[in-house]
N, C-alpha and C positions, 0 to 999 in steps of 0.2 A: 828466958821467957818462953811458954809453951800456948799457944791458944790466947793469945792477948792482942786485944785492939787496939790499937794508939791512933785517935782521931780527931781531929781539928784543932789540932796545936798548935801553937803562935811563939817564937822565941826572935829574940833580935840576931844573935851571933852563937853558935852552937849548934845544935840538932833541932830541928822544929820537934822531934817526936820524943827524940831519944842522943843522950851529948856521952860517947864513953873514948876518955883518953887518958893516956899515961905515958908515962916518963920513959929516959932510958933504965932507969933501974927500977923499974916496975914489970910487973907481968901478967897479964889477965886475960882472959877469956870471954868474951859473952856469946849465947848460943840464942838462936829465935828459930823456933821452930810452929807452924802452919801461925805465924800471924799474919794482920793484917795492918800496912799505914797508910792510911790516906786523909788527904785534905789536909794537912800540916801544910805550916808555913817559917819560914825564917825572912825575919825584915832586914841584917842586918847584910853587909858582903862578904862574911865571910862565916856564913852560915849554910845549914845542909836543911833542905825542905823537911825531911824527914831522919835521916840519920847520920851523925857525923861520927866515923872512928877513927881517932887519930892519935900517933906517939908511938913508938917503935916496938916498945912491947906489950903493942896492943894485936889483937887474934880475935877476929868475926867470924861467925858460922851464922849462915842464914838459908834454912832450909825451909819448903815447899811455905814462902810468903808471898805474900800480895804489896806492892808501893804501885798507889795510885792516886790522882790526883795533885802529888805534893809541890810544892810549890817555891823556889828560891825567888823572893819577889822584890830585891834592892833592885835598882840599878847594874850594879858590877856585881847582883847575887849568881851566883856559883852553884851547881851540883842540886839539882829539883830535889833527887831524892837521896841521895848516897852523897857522901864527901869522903874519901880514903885518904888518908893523910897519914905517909911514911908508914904503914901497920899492912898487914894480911888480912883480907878479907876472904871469905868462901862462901859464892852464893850457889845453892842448890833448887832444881827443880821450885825457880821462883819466875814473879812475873810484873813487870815493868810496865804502866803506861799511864798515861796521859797525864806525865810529870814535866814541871818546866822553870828554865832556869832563865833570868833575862839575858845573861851571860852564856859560859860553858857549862856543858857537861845538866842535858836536861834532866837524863837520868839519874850519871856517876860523873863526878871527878875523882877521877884517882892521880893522886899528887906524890912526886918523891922528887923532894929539891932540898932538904935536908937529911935525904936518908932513903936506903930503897922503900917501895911499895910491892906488895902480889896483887894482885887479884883471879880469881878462879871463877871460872865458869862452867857449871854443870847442868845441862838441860836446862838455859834460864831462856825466857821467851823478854826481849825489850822493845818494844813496838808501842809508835805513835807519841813519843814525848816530843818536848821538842827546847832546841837552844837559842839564844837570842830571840826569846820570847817576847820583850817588849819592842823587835824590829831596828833596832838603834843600830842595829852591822856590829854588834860587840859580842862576838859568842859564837862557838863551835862546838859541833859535838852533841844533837840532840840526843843519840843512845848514849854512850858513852867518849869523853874528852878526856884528856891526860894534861901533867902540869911538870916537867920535871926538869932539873939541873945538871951541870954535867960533874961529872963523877958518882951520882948516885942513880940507882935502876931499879925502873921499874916494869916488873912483868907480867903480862895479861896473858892466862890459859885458856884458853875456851873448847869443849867437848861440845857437840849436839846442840847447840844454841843458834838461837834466833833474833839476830837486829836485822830488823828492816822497818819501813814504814816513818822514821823517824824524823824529823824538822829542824834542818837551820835555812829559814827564809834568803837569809839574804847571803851575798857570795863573798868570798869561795866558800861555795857548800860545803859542810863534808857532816849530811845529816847524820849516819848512822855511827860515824866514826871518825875522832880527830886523833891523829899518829904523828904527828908532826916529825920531819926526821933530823930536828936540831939537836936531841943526847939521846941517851941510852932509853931505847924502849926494847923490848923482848916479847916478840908474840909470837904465842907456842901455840901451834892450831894441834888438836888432838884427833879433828875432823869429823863431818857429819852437821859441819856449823851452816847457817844461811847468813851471810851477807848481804842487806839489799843494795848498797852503794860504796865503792871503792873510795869514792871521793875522800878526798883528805886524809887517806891513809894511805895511801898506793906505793908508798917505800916501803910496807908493810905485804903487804897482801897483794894478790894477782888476781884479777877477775878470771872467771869461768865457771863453767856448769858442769861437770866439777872441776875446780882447780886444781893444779899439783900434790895441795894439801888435803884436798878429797871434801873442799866444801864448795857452797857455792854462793859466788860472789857475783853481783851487777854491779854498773858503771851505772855515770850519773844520768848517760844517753839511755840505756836500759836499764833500769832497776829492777832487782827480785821485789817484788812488795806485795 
């Protein structure tokens, strides 16, 4: 899809915008390049505000797009705008905000509990979403949240990007990022990244202006925002 709007979509379980998945012996590709999704919604909990890609040989490219507004609006709904499920995503020179999940992951969940997951981050800007949107203490992760099992991995790259600003109201916050250090996560800083809050990821990541990795990360007491 090149130059396409997807706006105010409504699905119960799937992609409020856009639903593309496949099997193990399938293979496919979808490319979005300058679109835009917002204001999508998914009713159901196991639905993506706006785009769900999921099944092992599934492959996302999402270059210089907009997800805003979108919206995961169950109860235990999940992932505002993005849902990764065991597939490769690549998002490029994109930009995140004021999507919201009542759950995890206001932006992204990316999930690998039956199978690894990527995710890449290139120049994406994720600011002001937010997780456990309807306040109920159920959710982490308003930038990005992770979901995964042990023996399968899932790994997040990030270049030059920016989470900060991000919302989970109630505690243990960990608004910009949930890293949980219960299985296999892999975070490859490629550096240049901002961090606004370590929280909830701090087996992950090291705060500092710049850190070891050469990006720079705030604590919950200091935030970058």
């Amino acid at each position: 899809a090149r130059r396409v709007r997807f706006l105010a979509n409504v699905v119960t379980n799937g992609g409020g915008a856009v639903d593309l998945q496949a099997s193990a012996t399938q293979s496919a590709t979808a490319t979005f390049v300058e679109c835009e999704l917002a204001d999508n919604e998914a009713w159901g909990p196991t639905g993506a505000g706006a785009l769900n890609l999921a099944g092992p040989g599934r492959t996302g490219i999402v270059t210089a797009a907009t997800f805003s507004g979108n919206r995961a609006a169950h109860v235990n709904g999940v992932a505002g705008a993005i849902f990764l499920k065991e597939a490769a995503l690549t998002l490029e020179r994109s930009t995140f905000s004021h999507n919201s999940a009542s759950s995890n992951g206001g932006a992204i969940l990316a999930r690998a509990t039956t199978g690894p997951s990527v995710l890449t981050l290139r120049d994406v800007t994720i600011v002001g979403n937010q997780a456990d949107a309807d306040g109920s203490g159920a959710g982490d992760g308003g930038g990005i949240a992770t979901q995964t099992a042990s023996g399968n991995t899932l790994t997040i790259a990030a270049r030059n990007s920016l989470l900060a600003a991000n919302e989970d109201p109630t505690g243990p916050a960990a608004p910009d990022l949930f890293l949980p250090a219960v299985h296999s996560i892999i975070w490859q800083s490629e550096g240049f990244n901002v961090i606004g809050s370590v929280a909830g990821a701090e087996s992950y990541l090291q705060a500092g202006a710049p850190n070891p990795e050469g990006d720079r990360v705030g604590t919950a007491a200091a935030p970058i925002d």
